[in-house]
C-alpha positions in Angstrom: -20.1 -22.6 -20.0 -21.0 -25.6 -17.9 -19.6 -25.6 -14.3 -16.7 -27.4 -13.5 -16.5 -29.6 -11.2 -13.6 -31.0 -9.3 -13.6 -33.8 -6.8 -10.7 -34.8 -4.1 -11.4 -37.3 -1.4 -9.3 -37.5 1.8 -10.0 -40.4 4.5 -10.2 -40.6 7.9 -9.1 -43.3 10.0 -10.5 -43.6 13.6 -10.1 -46.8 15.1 -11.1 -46.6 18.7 -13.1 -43.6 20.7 -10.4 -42.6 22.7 -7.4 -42.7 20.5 -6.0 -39.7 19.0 -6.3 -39.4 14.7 -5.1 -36.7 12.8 -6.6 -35.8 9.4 -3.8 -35.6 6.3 -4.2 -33.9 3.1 -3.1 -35.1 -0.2 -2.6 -33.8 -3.6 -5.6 -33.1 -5.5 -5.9 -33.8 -9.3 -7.1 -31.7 -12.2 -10.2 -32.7 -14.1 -10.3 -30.7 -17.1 -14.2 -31.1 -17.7 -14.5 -29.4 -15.5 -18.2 19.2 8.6 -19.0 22.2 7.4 -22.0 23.7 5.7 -20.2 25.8 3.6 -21.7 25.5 -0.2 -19.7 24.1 -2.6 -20.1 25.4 -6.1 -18.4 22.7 -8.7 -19.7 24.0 -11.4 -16.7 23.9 -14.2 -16.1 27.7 -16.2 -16.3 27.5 -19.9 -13.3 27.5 -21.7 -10.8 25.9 -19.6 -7.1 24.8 -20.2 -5.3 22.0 -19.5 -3.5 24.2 -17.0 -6.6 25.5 -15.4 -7.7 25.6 -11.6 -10.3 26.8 -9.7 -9.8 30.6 -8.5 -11.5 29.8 -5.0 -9.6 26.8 -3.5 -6.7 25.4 -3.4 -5.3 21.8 -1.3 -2.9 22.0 1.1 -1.1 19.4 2.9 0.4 19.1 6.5 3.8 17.8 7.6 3.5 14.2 8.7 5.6 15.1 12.3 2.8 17.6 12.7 0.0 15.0 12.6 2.1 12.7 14.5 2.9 14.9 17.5 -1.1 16.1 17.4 -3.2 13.1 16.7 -4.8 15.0 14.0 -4.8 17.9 11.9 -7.6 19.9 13.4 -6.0 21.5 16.3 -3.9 23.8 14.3 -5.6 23.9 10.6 -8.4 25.9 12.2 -6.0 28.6 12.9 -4.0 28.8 9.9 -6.8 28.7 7.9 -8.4 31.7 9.5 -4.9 34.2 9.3 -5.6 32.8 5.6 -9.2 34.0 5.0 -10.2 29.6 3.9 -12.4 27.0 4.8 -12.1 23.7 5.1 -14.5 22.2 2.4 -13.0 18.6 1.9 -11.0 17.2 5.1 -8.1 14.3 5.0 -11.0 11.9 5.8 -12.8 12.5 2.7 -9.7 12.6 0.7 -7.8 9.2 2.0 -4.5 11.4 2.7 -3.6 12.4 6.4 -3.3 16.2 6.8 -4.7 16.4 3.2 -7.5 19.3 3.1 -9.2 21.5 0.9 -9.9 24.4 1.2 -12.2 27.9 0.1 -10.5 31.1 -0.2 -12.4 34.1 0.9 -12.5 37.7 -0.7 -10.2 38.2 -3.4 -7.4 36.2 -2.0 -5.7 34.4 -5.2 -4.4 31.3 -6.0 -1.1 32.4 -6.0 -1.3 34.2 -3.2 -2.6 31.7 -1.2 -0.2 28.9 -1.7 2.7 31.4 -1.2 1.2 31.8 2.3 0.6 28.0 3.2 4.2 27.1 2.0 5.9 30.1 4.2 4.2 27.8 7.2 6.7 25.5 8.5 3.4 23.1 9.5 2.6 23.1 5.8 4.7 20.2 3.5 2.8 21.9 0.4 -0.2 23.7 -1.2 -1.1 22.9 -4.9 -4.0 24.4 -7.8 -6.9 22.3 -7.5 -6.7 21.5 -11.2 -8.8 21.2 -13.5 -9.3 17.9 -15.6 -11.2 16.2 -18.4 -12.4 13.1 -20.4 -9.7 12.4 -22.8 -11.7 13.5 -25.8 -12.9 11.1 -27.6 -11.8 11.8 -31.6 -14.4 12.3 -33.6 -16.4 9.2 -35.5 -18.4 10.1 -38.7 -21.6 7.0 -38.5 -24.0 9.1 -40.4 -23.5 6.5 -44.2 -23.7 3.7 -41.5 -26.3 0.9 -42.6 -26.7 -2.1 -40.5 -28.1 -5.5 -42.0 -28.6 -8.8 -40.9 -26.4 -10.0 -44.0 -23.5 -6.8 -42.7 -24.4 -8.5 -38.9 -23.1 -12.1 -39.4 -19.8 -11.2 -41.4 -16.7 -12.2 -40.3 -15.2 -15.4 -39.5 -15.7 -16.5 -36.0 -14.7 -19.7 -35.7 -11.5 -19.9 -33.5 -10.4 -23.0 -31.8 -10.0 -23.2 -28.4 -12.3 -20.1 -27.7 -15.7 -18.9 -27.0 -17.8 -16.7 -29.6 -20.9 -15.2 -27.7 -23.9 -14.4 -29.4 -23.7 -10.8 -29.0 -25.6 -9.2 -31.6 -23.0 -6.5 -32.3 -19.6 -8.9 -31.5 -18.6 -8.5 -35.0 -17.9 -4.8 -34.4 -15.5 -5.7 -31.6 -12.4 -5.8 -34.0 -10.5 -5.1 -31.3 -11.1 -8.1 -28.9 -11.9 -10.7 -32.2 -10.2 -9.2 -35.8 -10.8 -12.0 -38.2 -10.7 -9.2 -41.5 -14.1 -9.4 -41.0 -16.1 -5.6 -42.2 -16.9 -4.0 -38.9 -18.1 -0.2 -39.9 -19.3 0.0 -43.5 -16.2 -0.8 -45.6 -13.8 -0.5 -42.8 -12.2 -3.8 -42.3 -8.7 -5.0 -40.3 -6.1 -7.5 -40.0 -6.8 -10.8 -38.9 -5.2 -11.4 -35.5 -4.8 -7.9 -34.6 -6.4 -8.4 -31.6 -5.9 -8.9 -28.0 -7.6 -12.5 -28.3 -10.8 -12.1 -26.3 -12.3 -15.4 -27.0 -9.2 -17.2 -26.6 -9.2 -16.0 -23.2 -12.7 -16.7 -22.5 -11.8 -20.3 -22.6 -9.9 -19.8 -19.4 -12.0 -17.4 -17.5 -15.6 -15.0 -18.4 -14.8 -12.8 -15.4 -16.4 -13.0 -12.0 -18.1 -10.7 -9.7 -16.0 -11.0 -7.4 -13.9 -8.7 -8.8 -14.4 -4.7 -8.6 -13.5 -2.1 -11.3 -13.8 1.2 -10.8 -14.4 3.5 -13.6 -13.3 7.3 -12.8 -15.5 9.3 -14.9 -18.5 10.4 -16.1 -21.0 8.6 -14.7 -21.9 5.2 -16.0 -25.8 3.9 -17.0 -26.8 1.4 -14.2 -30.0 0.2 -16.1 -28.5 0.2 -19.7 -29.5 -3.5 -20.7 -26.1 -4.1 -21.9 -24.7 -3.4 -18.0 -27.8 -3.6 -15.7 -26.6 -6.9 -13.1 -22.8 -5.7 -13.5 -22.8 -2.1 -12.4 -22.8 -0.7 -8.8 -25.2 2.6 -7.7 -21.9 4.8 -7.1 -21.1 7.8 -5.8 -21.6 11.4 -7.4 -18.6 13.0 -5.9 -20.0 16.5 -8.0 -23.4 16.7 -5.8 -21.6 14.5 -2.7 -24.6 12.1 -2.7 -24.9 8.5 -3.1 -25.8 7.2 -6.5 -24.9 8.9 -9.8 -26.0 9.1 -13.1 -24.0 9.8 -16.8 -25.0 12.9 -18.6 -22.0 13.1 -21.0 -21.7 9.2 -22.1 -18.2 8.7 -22.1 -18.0 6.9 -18.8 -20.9 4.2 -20.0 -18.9 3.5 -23.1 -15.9 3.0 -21.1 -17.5 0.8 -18.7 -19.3 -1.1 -21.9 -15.8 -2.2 -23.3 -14.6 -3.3 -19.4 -17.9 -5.5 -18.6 -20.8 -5.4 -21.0 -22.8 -8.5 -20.1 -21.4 -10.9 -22.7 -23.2 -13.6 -24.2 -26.9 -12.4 -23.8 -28.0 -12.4 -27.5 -28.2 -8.4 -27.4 -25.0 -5.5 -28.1 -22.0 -6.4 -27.5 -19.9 -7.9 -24.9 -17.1 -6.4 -22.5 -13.7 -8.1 -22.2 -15.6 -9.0 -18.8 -18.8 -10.6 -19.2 -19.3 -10.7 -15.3 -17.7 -8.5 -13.1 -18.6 -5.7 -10.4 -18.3 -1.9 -11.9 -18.2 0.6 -9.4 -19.3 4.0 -10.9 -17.3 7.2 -9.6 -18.8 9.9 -10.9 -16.6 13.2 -10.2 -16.4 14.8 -14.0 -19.8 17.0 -15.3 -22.1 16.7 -18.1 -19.4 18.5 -20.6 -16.8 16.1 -19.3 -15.0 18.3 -16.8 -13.8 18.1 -13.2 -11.6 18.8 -10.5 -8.7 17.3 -9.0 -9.7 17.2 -5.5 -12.8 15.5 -6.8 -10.7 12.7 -8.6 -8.7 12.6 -5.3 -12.0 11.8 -3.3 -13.0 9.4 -6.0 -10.3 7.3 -5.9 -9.7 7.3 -1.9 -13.6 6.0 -2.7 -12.6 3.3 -4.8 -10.1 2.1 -2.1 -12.8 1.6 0.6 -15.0 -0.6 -1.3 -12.5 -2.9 -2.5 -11.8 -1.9 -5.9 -8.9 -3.9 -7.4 -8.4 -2.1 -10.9 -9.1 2.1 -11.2 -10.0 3.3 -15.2 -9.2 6.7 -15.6 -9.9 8.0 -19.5 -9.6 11.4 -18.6 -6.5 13.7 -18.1 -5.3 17.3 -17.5 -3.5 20.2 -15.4 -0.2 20.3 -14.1 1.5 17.5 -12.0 -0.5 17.1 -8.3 1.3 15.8 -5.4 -2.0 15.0 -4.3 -3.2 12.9 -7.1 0.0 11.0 -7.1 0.0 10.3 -3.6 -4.0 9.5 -3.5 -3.2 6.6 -7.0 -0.2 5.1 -5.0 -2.4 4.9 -2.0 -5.3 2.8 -3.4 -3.8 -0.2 -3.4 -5.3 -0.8 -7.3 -3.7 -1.1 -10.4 -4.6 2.3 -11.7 -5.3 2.3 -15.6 -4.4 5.8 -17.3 -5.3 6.6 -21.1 -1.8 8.7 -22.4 -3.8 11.4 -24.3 -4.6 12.0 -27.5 -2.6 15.4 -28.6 -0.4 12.8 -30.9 2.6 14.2 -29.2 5.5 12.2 -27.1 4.6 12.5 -23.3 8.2 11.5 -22.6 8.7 15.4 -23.4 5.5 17.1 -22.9 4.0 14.9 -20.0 -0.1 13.9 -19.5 -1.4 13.6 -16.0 -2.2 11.0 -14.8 -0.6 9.2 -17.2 3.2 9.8 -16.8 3.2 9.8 -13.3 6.2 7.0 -12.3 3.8 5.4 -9.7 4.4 1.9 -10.2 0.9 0.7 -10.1 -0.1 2.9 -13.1 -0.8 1.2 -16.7 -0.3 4.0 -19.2 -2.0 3.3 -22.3 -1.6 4.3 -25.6 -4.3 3.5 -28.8 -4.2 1.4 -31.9 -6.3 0.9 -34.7 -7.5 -1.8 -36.9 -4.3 -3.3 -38.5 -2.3 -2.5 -35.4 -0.8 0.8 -36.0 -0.7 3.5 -33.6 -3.8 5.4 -33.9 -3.0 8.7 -35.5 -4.6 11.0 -32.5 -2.6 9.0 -29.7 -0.1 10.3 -27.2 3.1 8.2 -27.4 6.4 7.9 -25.0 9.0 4.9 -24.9 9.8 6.0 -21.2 6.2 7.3 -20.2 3.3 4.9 -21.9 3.2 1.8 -21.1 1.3 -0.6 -23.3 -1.2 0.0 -26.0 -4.4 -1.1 -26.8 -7.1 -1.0 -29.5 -8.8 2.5 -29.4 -10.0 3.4 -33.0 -13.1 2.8 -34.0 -14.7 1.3 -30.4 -18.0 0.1 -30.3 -19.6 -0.3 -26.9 -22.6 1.1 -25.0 -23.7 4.4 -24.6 -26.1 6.8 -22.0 -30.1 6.4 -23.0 -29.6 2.2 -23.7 -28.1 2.9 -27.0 -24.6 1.7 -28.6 -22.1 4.1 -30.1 -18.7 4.2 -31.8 -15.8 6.3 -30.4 -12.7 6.7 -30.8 -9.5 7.8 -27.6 -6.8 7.0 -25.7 -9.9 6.9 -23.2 -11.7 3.5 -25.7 -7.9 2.0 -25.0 -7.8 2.4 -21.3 -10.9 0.3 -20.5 -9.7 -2.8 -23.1 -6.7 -2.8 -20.6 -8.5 -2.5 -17.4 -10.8 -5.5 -18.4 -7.8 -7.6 -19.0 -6.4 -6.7 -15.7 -10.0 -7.7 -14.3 -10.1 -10.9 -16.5 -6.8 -11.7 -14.8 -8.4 -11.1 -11.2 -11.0 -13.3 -11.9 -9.1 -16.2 -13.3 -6.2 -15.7 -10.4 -7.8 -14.1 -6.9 -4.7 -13.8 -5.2 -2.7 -11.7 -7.9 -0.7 -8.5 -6.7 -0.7 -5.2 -8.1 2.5 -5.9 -9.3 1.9 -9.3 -11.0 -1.3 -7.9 -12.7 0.7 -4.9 -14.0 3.9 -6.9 -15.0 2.0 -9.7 -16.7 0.3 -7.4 -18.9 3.4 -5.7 -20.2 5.2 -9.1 -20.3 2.6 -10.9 -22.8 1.9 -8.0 -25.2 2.2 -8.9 -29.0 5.4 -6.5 -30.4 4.6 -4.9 -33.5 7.4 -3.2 -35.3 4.7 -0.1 -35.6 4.7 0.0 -32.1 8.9 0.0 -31.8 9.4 3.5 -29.6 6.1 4.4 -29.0 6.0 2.4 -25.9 8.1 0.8 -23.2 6.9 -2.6 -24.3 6.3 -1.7 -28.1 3.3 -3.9 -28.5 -0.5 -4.5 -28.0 -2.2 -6.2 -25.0 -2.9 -10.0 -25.5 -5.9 -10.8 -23.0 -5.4 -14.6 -23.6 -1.7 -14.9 -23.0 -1.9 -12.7 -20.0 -5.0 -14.8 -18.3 -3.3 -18.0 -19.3 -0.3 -17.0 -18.2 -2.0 -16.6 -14.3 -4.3 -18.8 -14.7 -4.5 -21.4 -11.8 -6.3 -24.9 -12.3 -9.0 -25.7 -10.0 -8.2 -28.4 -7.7 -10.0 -29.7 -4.6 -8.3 -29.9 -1.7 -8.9 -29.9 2.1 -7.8 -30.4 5.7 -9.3 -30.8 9.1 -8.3 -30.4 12.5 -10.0 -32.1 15.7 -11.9 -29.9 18.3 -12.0 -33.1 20.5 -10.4 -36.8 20.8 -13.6 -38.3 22.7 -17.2 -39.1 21.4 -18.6 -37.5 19.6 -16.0 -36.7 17.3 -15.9 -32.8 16.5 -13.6 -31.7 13.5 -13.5 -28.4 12.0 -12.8 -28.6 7.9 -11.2 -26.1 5.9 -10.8 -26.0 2.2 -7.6 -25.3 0.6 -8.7 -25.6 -2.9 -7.0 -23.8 -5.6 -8.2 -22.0 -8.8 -10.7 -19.6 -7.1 -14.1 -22.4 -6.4 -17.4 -20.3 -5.7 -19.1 -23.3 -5.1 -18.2 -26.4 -2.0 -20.6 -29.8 -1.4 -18.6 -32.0 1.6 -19.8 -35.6 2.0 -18.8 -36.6 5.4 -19.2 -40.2 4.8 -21.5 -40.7 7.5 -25.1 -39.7 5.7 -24.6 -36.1 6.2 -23.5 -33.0 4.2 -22.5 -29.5 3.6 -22.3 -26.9 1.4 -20.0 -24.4 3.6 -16.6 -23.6 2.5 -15.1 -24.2 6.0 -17.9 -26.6 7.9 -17.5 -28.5 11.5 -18.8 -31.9 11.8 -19.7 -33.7 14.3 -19.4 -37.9 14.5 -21.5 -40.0 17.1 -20.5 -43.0 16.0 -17.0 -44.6 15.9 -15.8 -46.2 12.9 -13.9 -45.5 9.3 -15.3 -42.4 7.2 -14.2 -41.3 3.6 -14.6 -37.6 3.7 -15.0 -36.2 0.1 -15.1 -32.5 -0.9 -16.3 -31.6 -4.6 -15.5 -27.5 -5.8 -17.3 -25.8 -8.5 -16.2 -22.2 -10.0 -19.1 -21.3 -11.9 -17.3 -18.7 -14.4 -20.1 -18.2 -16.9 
């Protein structure tokens, strides 16, 4: 898409060198063309439970009053660690919760054992498993009779008005964000409109950079061609190192469907075709992690400025810890609801069902807006769903993949959010979260499977934020004498990346806030033209 460019003019009056002036601002108008070296062993055992923990460690947590009344922690964790037989191997720094540690238990101290011990402390508020979690397995998809032609390539009808197409190679696979009927694996074909209206949206915003989504998983591909420009280095919160790679694939597909470049002539295209993915790497090549891990991860996400958490992974018991650390990141945090087929509202996922009121639970739908058969469901506990059957997007080692999950549901909702970001900067948690459940489509499939009983609609949520970009300024004198000194500062609205001042006098700028100086008395028309260069 072109640029658009706005232009709002405000004029300055001075009529003598020593007589005071003030600078007014008027309405702008729309134009629409416009530390420890203790080793840590995360290795995950085979055959694990949802209910699993690790034997060696669990996370403990100390009273608030006991913090305040020491500064810190340290002064008396040392001790009652020691009459314990644990080590610190993760401290409240690392974890983004004060008096939040974990620790290593020595010998053949248990679990159990352990967190009996911490809680008869009256300086401990509670100890806790470090549980174990996992990818929400994706369900299995059967492409071996899968033939690809150019003919197969170009079905579909794509012509929508009031929307952008792009020319991804693959976009006809992308039922879920544009379902015209159109064939999109072998025979397998949907129902025109059941779709969250990608390219509807994309009329209002493509995304923007600006805006940073972290995905909680696997590992994500930073050079897959599909991603390489949108994706962050990360963090490896397995090894502790800086960087990360994906050797499972699940957390490249998810971040494929959130921000695949769109528009490039090659795959496909993410619900964001530009935006900032911040890889968090805490679950192993069989898809498999720990909670304390997750904990760190997200506490991560937090101090680089993510504004939307995807999580497509799930498991263990309910974690005081984990709640606490989602609540704390000041993110709307996406959750996939499972996909055991069973109602959470009885038998409850983690993270999922968690009442935090910045979580998104997500449940899946197919091709013709049903609930997909393998999806978790809960009229009190999931909050939205979102096409999950049958996703296309990329995958590890530059290739492209179908899957299916609760986990290919989550990301289609976290792109939205992010879509919203980029179209509206200054949304809240709250708005982001609200607006998405307020402009779902109802289907009477959906009736009791979710609060809102319907599917997300990315173009009536974006439009529904969406604020018009409009040029506006003011400026305030730094003298009254010659030369004139006057410090500018834009006010625009609609979220301009881009600022060219004419100060009427011969000179320019392309700051967003600039100070001018005038040497010469007389009348100047001060013009200020934005640009937001959404692709």
């Amino acid at each position: 898409m072109k640029p658009n460019w706005i232009a709002y003019t405000n004029v300055l009056f001075i009529f003598l060198l020593f007589i005071q002036f003030a600078i007014w601002p008027t309405a702008g108008v729309l134009n629409q063309t416009g530390t420890s070296n203790i080793s840590i062993n995360n290795t995950i055992p085979a055959n694990t439970t949802n209910s699993s923990y690790a034997s060696d460690r669990v996370i403990v947590k100390y009273r608030s009053n006991v913090i305040s009344a020491l500064g810190s922690v340290e002064p008396v964790s040392e001790s009652v660690n020691s009459a314990i037989g644990a080590n610190i191997i993760k401290n409240d720094t690392e974890l983004g919760i004060s008096g939040l540690q974990v620790v290593e238990l020595s010998g053949n101290k248990s679990v159990s054992d352990a967190i009996t011990q911490y809680e008869q402390n009256p300086l401990i508020e509670y100890a806790e498993p470090d549980y174990i979690v996992h990818i929400i397995d994706p369900e299995p998809v059967n492409t071996n009779n899968l033939s690809i032609s150019a003919q197969e390539a170009s079905s579909g009808d794509n012509s929508v008005s009031s929307s952008i197409i792009p020319n991804d190679t693959y976009f006809y696979r992308l039922y879920g964000m544009h379902n015209t009927g159109q064939a999109f694996y072998g025979s397998l074909s949907g129902t025109t409109d059941d779709d969250v209206d990608a390219p509807e949206a994309w009329s209002y915003s493509t995304g923007s950079s600006n805006v940073i989504v972290a995905v909680v998983d696997t590992g994500v591909q930073t050079d897959h061609p599909d991603l390489s420009g949108n994706v962050l280095s990360g963090y490896n919160f397995i090894t502790d190192t800086a960087g990360q790679t994906d050797d499972n694939g699940h957390g490249t597909h998810c971040a494929g469907t959130i921000g695949a470049i769109g528009n490039n002539g090659k795959g496909v295209a993410g619900v964001c075709w530009n935006v900032t993915i911040l890889p968090c790497k805490f679950l192993d090549s069989s898809g498999y992690g720990y909670t304390s891990d997750a904990i760190e991860a997200i506490n991560y996400a937090k101090g680089k400025g993510a504004s939307i958490i995807s999580n497509s992974w799930g498991g263990g018991s309910y974690s005081s810890s984990l709640k606490y650390a989602i609540e704390n990141s000041g993110a709307l945090v996406v959750c996939a609801a499972g996909n055991d087929g069973v109602n959470t509202d009885s038998d409850p996922q983690y993270p999922s069902c968690y009442d935090s009121s910045n979580i998104v639970s997500v449940a899946a739908t197919d091709w013709n807006d049903n609930l997909a058969y393998f999806s978790n469901y809960g009229s009190t506990t999931v909050d939205v769903a979102a096409p999950g059957d049958y996703i296309y997007s990329t995958l590890k080692g530059s290739t492209y993949s179908f899957k299916s999950g609760t986990s290919m549901a989550t990301p289609m909702v976290s792109g939205i959010a992010a879509l919203m970001k980029s179209a509206n900067s200054s949304l809240t948690v709250s708005q982001m979260k609200t607006t998405i459940m307020n402009t779902v489509d109802t289907r009477s499939s959906l009736t009791g499977t979710c609060i809102t009983g319907g599917r997300v609609n990315a173009y009536q949520a974006v439009k529904s934020v969406y604020t018009p970009l409009q040029a506006r300024f003011f400026g305030i004198p730094g003298t009254v004498v010659n030369p004139l000194s006057i410090q500018f500062h834009d006010a625009s609205t609609g979220d301009p990346t881009g600022w060219l001042w004419n100060f009427g006098d011969g000179n320019s700028s392309t700051s967003q806030n600039p100070s001018h100086t005038y040497y010469t008395p007389g009348n100047f028309t001060v013009q200020l033209t934005v640009n937001n260069s959404r692709e």
